[in-house]
C-alpha positions, -999 to 999 in steps of 0.1 A, spaced: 830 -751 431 856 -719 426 844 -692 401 864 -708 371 842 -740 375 814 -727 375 821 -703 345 833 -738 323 801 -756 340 775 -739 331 793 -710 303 794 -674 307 782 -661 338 767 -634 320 735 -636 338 741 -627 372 749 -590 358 725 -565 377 704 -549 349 720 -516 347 755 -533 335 735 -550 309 715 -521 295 750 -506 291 759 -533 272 733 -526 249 742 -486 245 743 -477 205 720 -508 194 681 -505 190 662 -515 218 626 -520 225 619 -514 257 583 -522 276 576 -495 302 549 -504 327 527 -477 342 544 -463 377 511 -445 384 480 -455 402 451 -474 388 464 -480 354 472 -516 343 494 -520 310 530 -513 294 545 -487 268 565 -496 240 590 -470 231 616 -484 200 649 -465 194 685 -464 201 695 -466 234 718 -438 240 729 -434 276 726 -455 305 725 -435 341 724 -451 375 684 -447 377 674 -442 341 680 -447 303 681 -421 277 661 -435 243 664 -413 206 637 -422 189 633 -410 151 602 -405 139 592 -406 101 588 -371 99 605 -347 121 633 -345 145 643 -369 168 625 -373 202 647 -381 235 626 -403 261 647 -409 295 630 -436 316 634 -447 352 650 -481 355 625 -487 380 593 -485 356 616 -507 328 594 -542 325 614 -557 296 643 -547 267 644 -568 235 673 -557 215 660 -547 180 623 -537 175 592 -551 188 579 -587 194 557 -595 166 530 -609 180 495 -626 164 474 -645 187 457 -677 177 430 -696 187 421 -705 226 442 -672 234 421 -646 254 397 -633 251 379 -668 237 366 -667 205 329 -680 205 318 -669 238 319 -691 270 
């Protein structure tokens, strides 16, 4: 199938965008972005919330605005990036059978 097939096919081919032309996309909105832990023996993410100012080759620049206080600027590698939701954070709430197990084993 040519290109302009494809694109009536299956829509937009908005996903095959490497991740960098995306964020930039994204440049002026509020972002969430989930920043896992580049160094050694520590296991979990970071999640910074602001407006996604600047979009480098190898990094993003975050303002975030605090309640009190001036803003802080956070730039991050784009290789420790594990997620961006547009807008603030999941809400999450876990229910029941979700670990750890409620009750024991």
């Amino acid at each position: 199938m040519s290109e302009t097939q494809l694109q009536s096919y299956y829509g937009p081919t908005d996903m095959a965008l490497p991740l960098v032309d995306r964020l930039r996309r994204l440049q002026g909105q509020q972002v969430t972005i989930y920043v896992m832990h580049v160094m050694r023996h520590q296991v979990g993410t970071l999640e910074l919330t602001g407006m996604l100012h600047a979009v480098g080759i190898d990094y993003v620049e975050l303002h975030i605005a605090g309640t009190r206080g001036p803003i802080r600027y956070a730039f991050i590698p784009i290789a420790a990036i594990g997620a961006v939701i547009a807008g603030g954070p999941l809400a999450f709430v876990p229910g029941p059978g979700v670990y750890p197990p409620y009750g024991g084993l």
